[in-house]
BATI-262827 format. One record per residue (C-alpha): x, y, z. Coordinates in steps of 0.001 Angstrom, whole numbers, padded with zeros to 6 digits, always signed. Example, Ala and Ser with C-alpha at 12.3 -4.5 7.8 and 13.67 -1.06 7.14 Angstrom:
<vodrens>
+012300-004500+007800 +013670-001060+007140 
</vodrens>
This chain:
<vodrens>
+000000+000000+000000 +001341+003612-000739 +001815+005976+001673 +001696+009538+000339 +002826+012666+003161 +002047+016150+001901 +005150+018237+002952 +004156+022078+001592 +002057+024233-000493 +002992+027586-001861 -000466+030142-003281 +000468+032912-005398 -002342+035186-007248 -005286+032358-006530 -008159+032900-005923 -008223+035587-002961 -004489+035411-002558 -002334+037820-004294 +001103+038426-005043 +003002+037398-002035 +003123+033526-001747 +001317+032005+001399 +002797+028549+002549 +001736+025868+004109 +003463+023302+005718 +002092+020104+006732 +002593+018104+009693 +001940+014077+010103 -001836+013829+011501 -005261+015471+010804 -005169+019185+009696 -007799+021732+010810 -008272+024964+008626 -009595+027569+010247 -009345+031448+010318 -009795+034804+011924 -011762+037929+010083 -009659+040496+011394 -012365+043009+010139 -015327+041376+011430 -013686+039501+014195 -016724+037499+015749 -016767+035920+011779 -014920+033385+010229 -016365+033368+006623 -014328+034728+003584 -010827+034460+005258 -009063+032149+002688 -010090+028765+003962 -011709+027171+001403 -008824+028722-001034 -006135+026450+000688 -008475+023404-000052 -008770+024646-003455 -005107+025566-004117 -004493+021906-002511 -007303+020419-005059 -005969+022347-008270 -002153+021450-007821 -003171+017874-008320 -006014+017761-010406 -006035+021082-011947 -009493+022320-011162 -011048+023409-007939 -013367+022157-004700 -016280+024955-006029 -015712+023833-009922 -014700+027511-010308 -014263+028722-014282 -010484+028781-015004 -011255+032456-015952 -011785+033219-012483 -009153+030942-010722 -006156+033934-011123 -006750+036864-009066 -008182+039370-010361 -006457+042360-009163 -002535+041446-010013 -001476+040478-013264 +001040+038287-011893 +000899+034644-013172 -001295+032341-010914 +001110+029388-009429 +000402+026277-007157 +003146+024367-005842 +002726+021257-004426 +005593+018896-001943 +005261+015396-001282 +006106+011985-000459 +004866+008897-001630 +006201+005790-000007 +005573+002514-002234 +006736-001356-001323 +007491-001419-005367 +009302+001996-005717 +010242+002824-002348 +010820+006639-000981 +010207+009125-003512 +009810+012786-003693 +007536+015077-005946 +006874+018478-006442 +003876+019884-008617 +004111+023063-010775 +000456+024435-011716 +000065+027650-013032 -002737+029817-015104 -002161+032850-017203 -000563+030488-018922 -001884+027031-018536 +001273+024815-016943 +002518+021653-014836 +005461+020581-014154 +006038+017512-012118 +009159+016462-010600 +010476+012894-009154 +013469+013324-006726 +014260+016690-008656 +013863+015217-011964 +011457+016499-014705 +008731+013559-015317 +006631+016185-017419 +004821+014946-020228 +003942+015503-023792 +000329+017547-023103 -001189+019051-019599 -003958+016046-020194 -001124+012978-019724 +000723+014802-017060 -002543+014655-015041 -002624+011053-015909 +000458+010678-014735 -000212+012290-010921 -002967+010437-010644 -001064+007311-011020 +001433+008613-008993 -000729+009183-005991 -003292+005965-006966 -006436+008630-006040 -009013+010169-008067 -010859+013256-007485 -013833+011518-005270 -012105+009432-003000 -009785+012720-002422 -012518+014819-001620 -013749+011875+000818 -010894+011244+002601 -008555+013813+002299 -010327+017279+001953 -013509+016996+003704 -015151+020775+003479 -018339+021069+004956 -019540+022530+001202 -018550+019636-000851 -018037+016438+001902 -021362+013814+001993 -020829+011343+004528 -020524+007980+003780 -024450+007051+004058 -025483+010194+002603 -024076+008672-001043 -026197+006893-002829 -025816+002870-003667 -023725+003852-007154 -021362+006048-005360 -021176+004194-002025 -019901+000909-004719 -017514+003618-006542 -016361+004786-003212 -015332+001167-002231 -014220+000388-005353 -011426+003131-005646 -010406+002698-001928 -009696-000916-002433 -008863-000722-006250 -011608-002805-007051 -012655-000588-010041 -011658-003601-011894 -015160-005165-011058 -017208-002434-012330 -015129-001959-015578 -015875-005663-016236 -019697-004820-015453 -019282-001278-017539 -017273-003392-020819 -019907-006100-020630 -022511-004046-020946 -021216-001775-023244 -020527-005059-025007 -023941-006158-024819 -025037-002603-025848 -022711-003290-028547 -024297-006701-029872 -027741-005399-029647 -026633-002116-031616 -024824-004404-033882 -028403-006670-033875 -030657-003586-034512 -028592-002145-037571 -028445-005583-038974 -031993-005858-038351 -032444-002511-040114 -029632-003263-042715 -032223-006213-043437 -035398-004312-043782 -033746-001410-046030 -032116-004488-048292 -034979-006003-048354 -037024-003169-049839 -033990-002186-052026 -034701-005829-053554 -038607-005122-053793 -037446-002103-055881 -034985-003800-058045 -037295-006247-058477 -040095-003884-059467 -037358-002441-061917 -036782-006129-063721 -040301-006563-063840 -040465-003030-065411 -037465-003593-067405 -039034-006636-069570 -042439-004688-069265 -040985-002409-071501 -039276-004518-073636 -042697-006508-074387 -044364-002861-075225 -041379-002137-077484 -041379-006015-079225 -045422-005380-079703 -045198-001363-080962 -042379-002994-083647 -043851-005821-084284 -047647-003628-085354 -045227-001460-087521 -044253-004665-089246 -047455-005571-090078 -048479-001972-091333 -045322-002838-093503 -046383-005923-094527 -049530-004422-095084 -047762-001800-097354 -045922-004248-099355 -048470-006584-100150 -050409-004045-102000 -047171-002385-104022 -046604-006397-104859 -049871-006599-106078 -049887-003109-107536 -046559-004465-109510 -048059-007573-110577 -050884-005923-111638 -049526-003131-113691 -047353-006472-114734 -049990-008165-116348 -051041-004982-118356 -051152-005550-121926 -051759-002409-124422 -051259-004341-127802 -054998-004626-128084 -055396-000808-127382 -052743-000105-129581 -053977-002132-132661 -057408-000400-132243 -056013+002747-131812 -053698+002289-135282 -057406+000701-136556 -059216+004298-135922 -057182+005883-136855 -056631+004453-140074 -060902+004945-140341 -060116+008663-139575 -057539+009233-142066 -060146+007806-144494 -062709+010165-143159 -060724+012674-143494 -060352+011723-147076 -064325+011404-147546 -064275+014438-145769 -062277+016556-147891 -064076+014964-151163 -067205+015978-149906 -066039+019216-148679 -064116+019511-152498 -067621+018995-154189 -069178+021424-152232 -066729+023681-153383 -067537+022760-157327 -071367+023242-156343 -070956+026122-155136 -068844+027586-157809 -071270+026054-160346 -073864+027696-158508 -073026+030836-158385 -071603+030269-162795 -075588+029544-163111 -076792+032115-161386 -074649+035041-163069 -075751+033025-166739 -079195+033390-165143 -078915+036618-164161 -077699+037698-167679 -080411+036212-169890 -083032+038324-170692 -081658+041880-169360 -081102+043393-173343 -084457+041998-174915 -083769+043159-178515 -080298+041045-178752 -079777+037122-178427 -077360+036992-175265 -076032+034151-177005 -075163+035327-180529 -075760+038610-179945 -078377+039115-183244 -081304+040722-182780 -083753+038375-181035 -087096+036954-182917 -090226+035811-181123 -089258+032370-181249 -086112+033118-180043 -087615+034794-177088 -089900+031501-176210 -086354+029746-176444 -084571+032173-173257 -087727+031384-171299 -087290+028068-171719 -083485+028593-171241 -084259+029985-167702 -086284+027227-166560 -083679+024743-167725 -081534+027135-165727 -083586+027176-162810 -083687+023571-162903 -080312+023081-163049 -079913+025679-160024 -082373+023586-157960 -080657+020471-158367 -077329+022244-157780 -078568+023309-154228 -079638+020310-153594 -076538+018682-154032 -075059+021234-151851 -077585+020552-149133 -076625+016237-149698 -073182+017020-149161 -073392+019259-146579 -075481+017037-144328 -072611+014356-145589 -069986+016254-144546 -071183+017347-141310 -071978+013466-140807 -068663+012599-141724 -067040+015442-139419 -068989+013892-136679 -068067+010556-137281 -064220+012088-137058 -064750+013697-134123 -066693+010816-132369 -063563+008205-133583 -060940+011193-132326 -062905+011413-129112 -062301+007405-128749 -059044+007467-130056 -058101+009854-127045 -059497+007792-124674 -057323+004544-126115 -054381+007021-126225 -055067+007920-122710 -055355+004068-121863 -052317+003136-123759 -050435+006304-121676 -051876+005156-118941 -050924+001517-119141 -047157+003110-120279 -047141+005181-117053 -047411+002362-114499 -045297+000357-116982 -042770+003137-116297 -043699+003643-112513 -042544-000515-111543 -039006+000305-110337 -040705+003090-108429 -042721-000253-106968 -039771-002476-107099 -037459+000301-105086 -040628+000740-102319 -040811-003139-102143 -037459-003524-101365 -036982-000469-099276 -040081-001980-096976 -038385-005503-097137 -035100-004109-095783 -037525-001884-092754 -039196-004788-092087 -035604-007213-092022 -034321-004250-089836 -037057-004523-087282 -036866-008010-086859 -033594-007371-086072 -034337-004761-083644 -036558-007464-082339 -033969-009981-081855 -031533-007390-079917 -034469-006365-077769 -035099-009733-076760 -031152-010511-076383 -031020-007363-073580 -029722-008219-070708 -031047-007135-066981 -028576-005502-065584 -031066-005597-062706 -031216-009711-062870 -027205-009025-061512 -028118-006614-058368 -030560-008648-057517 -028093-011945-057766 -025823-009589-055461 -028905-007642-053257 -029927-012026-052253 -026667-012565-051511 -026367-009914-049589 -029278-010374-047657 -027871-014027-046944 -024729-012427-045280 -026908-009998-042780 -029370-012963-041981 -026476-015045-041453 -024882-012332-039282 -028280-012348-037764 -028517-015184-036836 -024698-015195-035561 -025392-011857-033068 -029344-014194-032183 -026698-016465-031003 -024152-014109-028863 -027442-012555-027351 -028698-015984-026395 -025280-016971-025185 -025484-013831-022604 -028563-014633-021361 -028008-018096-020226 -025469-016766-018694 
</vodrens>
């Protein structure tokens, strides 16, 4: 068991004291603070008492009694650096007799410790503390327990409650050990079941993750069958389309214009001819009408100069005169037959022109026929390059239907991985169900 002996404490600019250093020595035995209020002398309040305990407190676990802010540790008043300094002993059976002295200031933040005059400071302020407290095997409740007892911050032994009376025990007899096995198991069990409830979660989020990856494969060849059937209605609109430019083809194929052609060269042979009979007629009109009109000036001239023969030109007898009457009305005759023969050939000509125009009207139609027939004769590579241009769309869409159907999932993968995954946490599980289990029994 160590043995530590407090041997002296120096204050400068803490708390209440100021500049000039107040010491205190310490004797073997119990001390007893008190203190006189040389202003108020019937008081004993606010005379530096509970500073000592403080001073004593902050040289060896840098903080105070009152858990006073570090702001308002230095005195206020001097601007002097605030300094603790701490003397003691600390007999050990391992170590044997060795002396310290502690270093604590503010303004700035320091301590120094020192073993038989030799500097044992470490790297930071937080390991030196480490380091007295290992030094003097005490932490800040049992020394407030058992070796500064203030009336402000001492509870008696019973006064603690069951937690601190076992933490009490526990540091006095270095049994901590007990209730850091306690504090590791069940931060280990705290552990597990964290470990168990983000597995569990882990599980539950996976498991949705695979609902929605599964909703996407189902989706994925969803779309694919929409795609296969909106290519597949395009190939029979194709089809569709090609049947009837194969049929147009052999159609327009099978057109013959030979006979159109022979009885277009027929009629119009029979209108040349027309035209011929046409022209005759229209040739002996002509002659009528210029033996007409010969008649009617030979009419005209008989019988205007009665005393002369418009013949001979001799004086005309009475017989002669009976003879130009009769003249006239062989004339006459001759005129009315004339006019007649005008009015035959006429209605023959007009016939005839009517017949031409009736075989030209037909002959256009054949011609139109035979034009038309020559059109679509001329219009089958348009057919042939739209039946092959639809053969090679439809070819390409089967195709198109072929690398749709060859898609792969990508999905179908995650999923392989998501179930696999999913296997791992339930098997991790089921290894924490065990651990858990395992604790309990015991």
């Amino acid at each position: 068991m160590k043995y530590v002996s407090f041997k002296e404490l120096k204050i400068k600019n803490f708390l209440s004291i100021g500049e000039e250093n107040v010491v205190v020595n310490f004797e073997k035995g119990l001390h007893i603070v008190t203190g006189i209020n040389r202003d108020k002398e019937d008081r004993r309040n606010g005379v530096g008492k509970s500073t000592i305990a403080d001073a004593l407190y902050f040289a060896i676990f840098g903080a105070t009694l009152r858990d006073i802010k570090k702001n308002f540790i230095a005195n206020n008043l001097t601007s002097g650096t605030c300094e603790v300094q701490l003397s003691f002993t600390v007999d050990d059976p391992k170590h044997g007799i060795n002396e310290f002295d502690i270093i604590r200031t503010l303004n700035p933040s320091k301590v120094y410790v020192y073993k038989n005059g030799n500097d044992k400071t470490r790297d930071s302020i937080s390991n030196t503390n480490e380091y007295i407290n290992t030094v003097l095997s005490s932490t800040p409740e049992i020394f407030q327990n058992c070796v500064i007892m203030t009336l402000n911050n001492h509870v008696p032994f019973m006064g603690k409650s069951k937690t601190e009376k076992r933490k009490f025990i526990e540091q006095i007899f270095n049994l901590e050990v007990f209730s850091k096995m306690l504090g590791e198991l069940r931060n280990e069990h705290n552990e597990v079941k964290r470990n168990f409830d983000i597995e569990i979660t882990r599980l539950e989020e996976t498991n949705n993750h695979l609902n929605t990856q599964q909703q996407q494969v189902d989706n994925f060849e969803e779309n694919k069958a929409q795609r296969i059937s909106r290519i597949e209605d395009q190939i029979e609109l194709k089809n569709t389309d090609l049947k009837n430019y194969k049929d147009e083809k052999n159609t327009v194929e099978s057109l013959n214009d030979k006979p159109y052609v022979d009885k277009s060269d027929k009629i119009n042979e029979d209108i040349v001819n027309l035209n011929k009979d046409k022209n005759e007629k229209y040739e002996k009109i002509v002659q009528l009408k210029t033996n007409l009109t010969n008649n009617k000036n030979t009419l005209a001239k008989i019988g205007t100069d009665e005393a002369t023969c418009p013949m001979c030109l001799r004086p005309l007898e009475d017989h002669d005169k009976n003879l130009i009457e009769s003249e006239k009305e062989k004339i006459n005759t001759i005129l009315n037959d004339i006019l007649n023969d005008i009015r035959i050939n006429k209605e023959d000509y007009e016939n005839v022109v009517k017949e031409i125009n009736s075989y030209s009207v037909a002959k256009t139609k054949i011609d139109n026929k035979i034009n038309e027939i020559k059109t679509k004769k001329d219009n089958i590579s348009y057919l042939e390059r739209n039946i092959t241009e639809i053969e090679n769309i439809i070819n390409q869409y089967k195709s198109d239907i072929n690398d749709i159907k060859n898609e792969n999932n990508s999905f179908e993968g995650l999923i392989n991985d998501t179930t696999n995954k999913i296997n791992e946490i339930k098997q991790e599980i089921d290894s924490i169900k065990k651990v858990i289990n395992k604790r309990l029994l015991i």
